[in-house]
N, C-alpha and C positions, 0 to 999 in steps of 0.2 A: 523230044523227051530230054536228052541233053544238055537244051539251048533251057528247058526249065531248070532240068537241077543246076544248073548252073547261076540261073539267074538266084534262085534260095542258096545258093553259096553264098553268093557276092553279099545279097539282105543280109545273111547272119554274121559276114565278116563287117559291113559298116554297121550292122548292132553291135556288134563285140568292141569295136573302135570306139563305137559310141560311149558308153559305158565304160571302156577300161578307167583307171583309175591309178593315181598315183599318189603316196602316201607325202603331205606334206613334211619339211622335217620339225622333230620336237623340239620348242625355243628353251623350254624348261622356265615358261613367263612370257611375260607380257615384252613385244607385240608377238600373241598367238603365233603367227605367219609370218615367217619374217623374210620370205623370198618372192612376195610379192605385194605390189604396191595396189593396194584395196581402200574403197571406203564408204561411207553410208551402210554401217554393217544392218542387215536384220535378220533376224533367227528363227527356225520353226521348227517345233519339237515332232517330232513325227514318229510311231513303233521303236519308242526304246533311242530313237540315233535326232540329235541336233542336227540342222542343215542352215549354215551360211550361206548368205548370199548378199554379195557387194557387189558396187562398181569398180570395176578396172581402172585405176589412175595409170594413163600410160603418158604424163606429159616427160619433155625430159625434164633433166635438172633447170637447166635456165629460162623453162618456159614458165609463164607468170599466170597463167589460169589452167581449169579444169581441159583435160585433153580425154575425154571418153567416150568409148565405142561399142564395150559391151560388159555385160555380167558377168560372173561367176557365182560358182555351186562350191564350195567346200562341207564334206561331213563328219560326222564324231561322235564315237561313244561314250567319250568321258570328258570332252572339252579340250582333252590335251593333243590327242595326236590327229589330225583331222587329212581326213582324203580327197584329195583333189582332183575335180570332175569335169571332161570335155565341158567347153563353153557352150551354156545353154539358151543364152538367147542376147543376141545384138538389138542396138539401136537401128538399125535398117531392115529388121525381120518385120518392121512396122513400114509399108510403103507409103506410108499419109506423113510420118517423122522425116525432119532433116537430121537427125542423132543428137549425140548428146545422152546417154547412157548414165543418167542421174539416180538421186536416190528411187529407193524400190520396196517393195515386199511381196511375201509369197503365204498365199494361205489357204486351207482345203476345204475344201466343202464336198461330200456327197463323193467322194472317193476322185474330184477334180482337183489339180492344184491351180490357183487364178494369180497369174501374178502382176503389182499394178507397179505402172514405170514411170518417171517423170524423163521427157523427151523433147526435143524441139521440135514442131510442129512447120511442116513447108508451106503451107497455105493460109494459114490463120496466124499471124504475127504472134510470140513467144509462146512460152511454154503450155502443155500438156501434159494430161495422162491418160496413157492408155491401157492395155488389159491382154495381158497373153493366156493362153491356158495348154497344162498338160493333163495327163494322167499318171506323170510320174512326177516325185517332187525334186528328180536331176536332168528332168526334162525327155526329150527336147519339146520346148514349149512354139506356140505359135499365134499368131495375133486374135486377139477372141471375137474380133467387131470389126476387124477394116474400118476402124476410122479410131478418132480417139473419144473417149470416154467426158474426159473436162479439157476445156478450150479455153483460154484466156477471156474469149468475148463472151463468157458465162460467167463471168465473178464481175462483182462492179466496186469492193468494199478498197479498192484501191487501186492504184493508172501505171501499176507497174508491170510489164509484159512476163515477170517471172514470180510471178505471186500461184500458182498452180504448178506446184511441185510438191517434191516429200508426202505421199500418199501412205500412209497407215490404216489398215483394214482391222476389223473387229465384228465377230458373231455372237451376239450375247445369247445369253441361257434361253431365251423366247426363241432362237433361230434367225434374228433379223440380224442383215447384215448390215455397218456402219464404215463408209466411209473417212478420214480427216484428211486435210493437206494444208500445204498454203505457206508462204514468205509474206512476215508483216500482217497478215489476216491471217486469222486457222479457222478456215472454213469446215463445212461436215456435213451430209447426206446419207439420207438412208440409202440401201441397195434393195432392189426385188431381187429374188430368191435365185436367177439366171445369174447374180453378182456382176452384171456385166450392163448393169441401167441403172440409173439412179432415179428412185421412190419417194418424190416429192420434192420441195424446193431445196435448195443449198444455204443454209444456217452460217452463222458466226459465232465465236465466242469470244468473249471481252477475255482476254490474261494478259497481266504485267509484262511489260516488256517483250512481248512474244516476237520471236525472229521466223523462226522456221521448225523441222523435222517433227512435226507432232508424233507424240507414240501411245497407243491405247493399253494397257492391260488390267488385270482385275485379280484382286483377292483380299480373302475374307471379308466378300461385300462392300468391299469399295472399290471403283471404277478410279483407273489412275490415269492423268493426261501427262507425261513430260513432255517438253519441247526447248528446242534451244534458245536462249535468251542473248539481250548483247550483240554486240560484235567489237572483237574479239568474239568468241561464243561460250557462255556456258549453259550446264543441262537445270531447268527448275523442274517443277511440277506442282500439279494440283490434283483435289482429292472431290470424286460425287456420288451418291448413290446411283443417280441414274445418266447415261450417256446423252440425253438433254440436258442436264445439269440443275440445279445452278453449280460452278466451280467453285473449291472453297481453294485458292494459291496457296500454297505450303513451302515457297521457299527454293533455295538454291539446293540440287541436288548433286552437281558434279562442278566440279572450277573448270579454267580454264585450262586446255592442253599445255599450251605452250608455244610448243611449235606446232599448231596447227590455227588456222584464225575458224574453223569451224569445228563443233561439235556434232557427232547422229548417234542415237542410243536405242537399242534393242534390252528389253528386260521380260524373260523367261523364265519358269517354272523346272528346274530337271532336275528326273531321282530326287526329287525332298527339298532340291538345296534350288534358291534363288540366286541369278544373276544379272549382272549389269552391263553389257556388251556393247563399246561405244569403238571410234576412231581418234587418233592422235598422227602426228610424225617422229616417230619415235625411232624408224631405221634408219639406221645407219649404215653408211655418211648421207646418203643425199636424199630422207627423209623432211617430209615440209607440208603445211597448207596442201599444195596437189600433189602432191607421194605418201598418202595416207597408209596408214595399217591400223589393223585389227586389235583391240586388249579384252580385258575381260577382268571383273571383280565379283565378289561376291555381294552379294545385296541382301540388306536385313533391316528387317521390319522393328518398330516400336509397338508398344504395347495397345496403342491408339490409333495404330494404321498408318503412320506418319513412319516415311523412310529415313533410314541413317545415313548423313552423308556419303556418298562413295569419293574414294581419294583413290586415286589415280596411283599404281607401285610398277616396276618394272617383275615383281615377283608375281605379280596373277594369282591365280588360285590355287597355285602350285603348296 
């Protein structure tokens, strides 16, 4: 009897551990977060509170590429003060992954959160994506398939071993879920209803200049695709009625960071007001390309559905 209550101790103190939380501090602007190096932001509005979730840039300063190993969870009730949440899922929580803790998103269905990861794969030469799932949206998440979802030797529209990344998920109003991804192609696949198989062949879509991070979102009856353009990078988009398309290209949506040579844009719906949530290097001193951070602007629509540029301020939404 002892040897139980004992054991439901220890449970509730590594739940409590779990869970604890600590309040990041307020920048009073842009970058959001400024006490840690983040990037490929994506955002999911869930009861009232925004939930962040990026990769961890952990390179140092004089390392010259992406050094990453796992996620993070930040969240918020008003976009300004955001709480920060035990690390809820690595690159190696996936045993089929050699890491690489790349872009990502998180999205619910059916009271599940699914979240999809672009990863290095140990067996099948470059990149993948794969699919964790929890039941809460700060986790802890776990792999949904033991194995990965998209494999490099599943795309043919180009011979580059990193064209199967930056996955963005989408439920449209029927219920069907829709996969994008892809560097140099933007691939796209239906999901069956488990979110965790893809429902039919994997499509393309022709856009100008396309680089990488496709982003789906929708209103007022039009279905919006960004994605980063260039390199150097910046954000464009285009505009469809329907997630088959045809795409009608609308143009440059965000310029260039600066100091960053890539851009990744999350754009959300909260409390009334529209936002545009990308990555830059904007901390300082040793802010860059791989020492990303967090900003956020507001984003406003034209009278024809056509967005207004967003310009990049160090004031945010403040």
């Amino acid at each position: 009897m002892k040897l139980n209550l004992l054991s439901k101790k220890i449970a509730v103190l590594a739940l409590f551990s779990f869970y604890n939380v600590s309040t990041a501090q307020s920048t009073g602007g842009n970058p959001v977060i400024n006490n840690e190096f983040l990037g490929d932001p994506a955002a999911m509005v869930h009861k009232g509170k925004v939930y962040l979730y990026a990769g961890h840039d952990e390179a140092p300063d004089d390392f010259h590429f992406y050094k990453m190993n796992e996620w993070k969870v930040y969240s918020s009730s008003d976009l300004k003060t955001w709480d920060k949440h035990p690390v809820p899922l690595k690159a190696s929580d996936f045993a089929w992954a050699s890491g690489d803790a790349w872009a990502s998103q998180v999205i619910e269905r059916d009271g599940k959160f699914y979240w999809y990861v672009t990863v290095s794969h140990k067996t099948v030469p470059g990149k993948a994506i794969g699919v964790a799932v929890s039941d809460s949206p700060l986790g802890p998440f776990k792999d949904a398939l033991g194995k990965a979802l998209v494999t490099n030797d599943m795309t043919k529209k180009t011979h580059i071993d990193w064209d199967d990344i930056d996955p963005t998920v989408y439920i449209d109003d029927k219920g069907q879920g829709w996969l994008f991804w892809g560097n140099t192609a933007c691939y796209y696949a239906k999901l069956k209803p488990n979110m965790t198989e893809l429902d039919g062949e994997i499509k393309t879509i022709d856009l100008p200049k396309y680089t990488e991070a496709p982003y789906i979102h929708k209103k007022n009856g039009w279905y919006y695709l960004s994605y980063a353009t260039g390199f150097p990078e910046k954000i464009a988009y285009a505009m469809s009625k329907s997630l088959d398309g045809p795409w009608e290209y609308k143009g440059i949506l965000n310029e260039l960071a600066g100091n960053s040579n890539t851009n990744h844009q999350s754009i959300i719906e909260f409390k009334g007001k529209d936002y545009f949530i990308y990555h830059n290097g904007a901390i300082e001193p040793n802010g860059g390309s791989f020492r990303r951070s967090v900003s956020i602007e507001h984003l406003y629509y034209n009278k024809d559905g056509t967005i207004k540029p967003i310009i990049m301020t160090t004031k945010g939404i403040n």
